[in-house]
C-alpha positions as CSV (number, residue, x, y, z in Angstrom):
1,X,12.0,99.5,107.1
2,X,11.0,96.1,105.3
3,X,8.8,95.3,108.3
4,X,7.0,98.9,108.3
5,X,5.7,98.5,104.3
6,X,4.8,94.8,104.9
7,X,2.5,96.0,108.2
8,X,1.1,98.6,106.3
9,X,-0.3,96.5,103.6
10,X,2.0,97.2,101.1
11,X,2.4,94.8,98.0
12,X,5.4,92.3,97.9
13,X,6.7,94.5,94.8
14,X,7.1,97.5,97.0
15,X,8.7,95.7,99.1
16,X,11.1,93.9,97.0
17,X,11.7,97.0,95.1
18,X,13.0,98.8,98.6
19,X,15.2,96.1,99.2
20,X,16.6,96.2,95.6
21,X,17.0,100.4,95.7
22,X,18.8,99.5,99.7
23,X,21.6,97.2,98.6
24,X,23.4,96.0,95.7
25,X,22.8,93.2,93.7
26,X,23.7,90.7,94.0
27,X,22.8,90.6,97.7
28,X,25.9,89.2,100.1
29,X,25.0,86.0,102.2
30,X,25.8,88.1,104.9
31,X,24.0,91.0,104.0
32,X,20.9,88.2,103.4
33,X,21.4,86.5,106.7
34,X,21.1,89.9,108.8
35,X,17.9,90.7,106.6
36,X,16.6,87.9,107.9
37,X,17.5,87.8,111.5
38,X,16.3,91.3,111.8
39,X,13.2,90.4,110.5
40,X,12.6,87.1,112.4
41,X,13.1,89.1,115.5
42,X,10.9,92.1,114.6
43,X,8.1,90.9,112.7
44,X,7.8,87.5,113.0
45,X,4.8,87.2,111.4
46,X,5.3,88.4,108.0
47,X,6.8,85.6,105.5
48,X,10.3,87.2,104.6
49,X,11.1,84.1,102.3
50,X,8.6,85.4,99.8
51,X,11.1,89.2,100.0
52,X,13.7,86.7,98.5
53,X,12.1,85.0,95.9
54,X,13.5,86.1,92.4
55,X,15.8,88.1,93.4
Protein backbone atom coordinates (compact mmCIF):
# COMPACT_ATOMS: atom_id res chain seq x y z
CA UNK A 1 0.00 0.00 0.00
CA UNK A 2 2.91 2.44 1.01
CA UNK A 3 4.45 1.78 -2.38
CA UNK A 4 1.08 2.44 -4.41
CA UNK A 5 0.53 6.32 -2.74
CA UNK A 6 4.30 7.00 -3.15
CA UNK A 7 3.96 5.89 -7.19
CA UNK A 8 1.02 7.88 -7.50
CA UNK A 9 2.49 11.10 -6.45
CA UNK A 10 1.20 11.29 -3.27
CA UNK A 11 2.80 13.69 -0.54
CA UNK A 12 5.01 12.24 2.16
CA UNK A 13 2.17 13.30 4.72
CA UNK A 14 -0.22 10.90 3.09
CA UNK A 15 1.90 8.64 3.26
CA UNK A 16 3.14 8.84 6.78
CA UNK A 17 -0.34 9.41 7.89
CA UNK A 18 -1.33 5.74 6.29
CA UNK A 19 1.38 4.23 8.01
CA UNK A 20 0.33 5.90 11.39
CA UNK A 21 -3.70 4.90 10.85
CA UNK A 22 -1.94 0.99 9.82
CA UNK A 23 -0.15 0.30 13.01
CA UNK A 24 0.30 1.39 16.45
CA UNK A 25 2.57 3.76 17.74
CA UNK A 26 5.01 3.36 18.73
CA UNK A 27 6.10 1.13 15.74
CA UNK A 28 7.83 -2.42 16.79
CA UNK A 29 11.44 -2.87 15.40
CA UNK A 30 10.09 -5.71 13.93
CA UNK A 31 7.05 -4.29 12.55
CA UNK A 32 9.84 -1.43 11.11
CA UNK A 33 12.24 -3.90 9.70
CA UNK A 34 9.39 -5.80 7.54
CA UNK A 35 8.20 -2.20 6.39
CA UNK A 36 11.25 -1.81 5.08
CA UNK A 37 12.17 -5.13 3.51
CA UNK A 38 8.94 -5.06 1.84
CA UNK A 39 9.59 -1.90 0.41
CA UNK A 40 13.24 -2.43 -0.62
CA UNK A 41 12.02 -5.31 -2.58
CA UNK A 42 8.95 -3.69 -4.21
CA UNK A 43 9.78 -0.30 -4.94
CA UNK A 44 13.16 0.21 -4.65
CA UNK A 45 13.19 3.42 -5.94
CA UNK A 46 11.23 5.46 -3.56
CA UNK A 47 13.33 6.72 -0.32
CA UNK A 48 11.37 4.84 2.55
CA UNK A 49 13.84 6.53 5.18
CA UNK A 50 12.07 9.79 4.60
CA UNK A 51 8.39 7.44 5.72
CA UNK A 52 10.37 7.20 9.07
CA UNK A 53 11.40 10.42 9.82
CA UNK A 54 9.56 11.90 12.83
CA UNK A 55 7.74 9.36 13.61
Amino acid sequence: MLCALARNGNPIEDIKKNLDTTFKKPISRSDKFLINDVMNTMCPEIDNRKIFENI
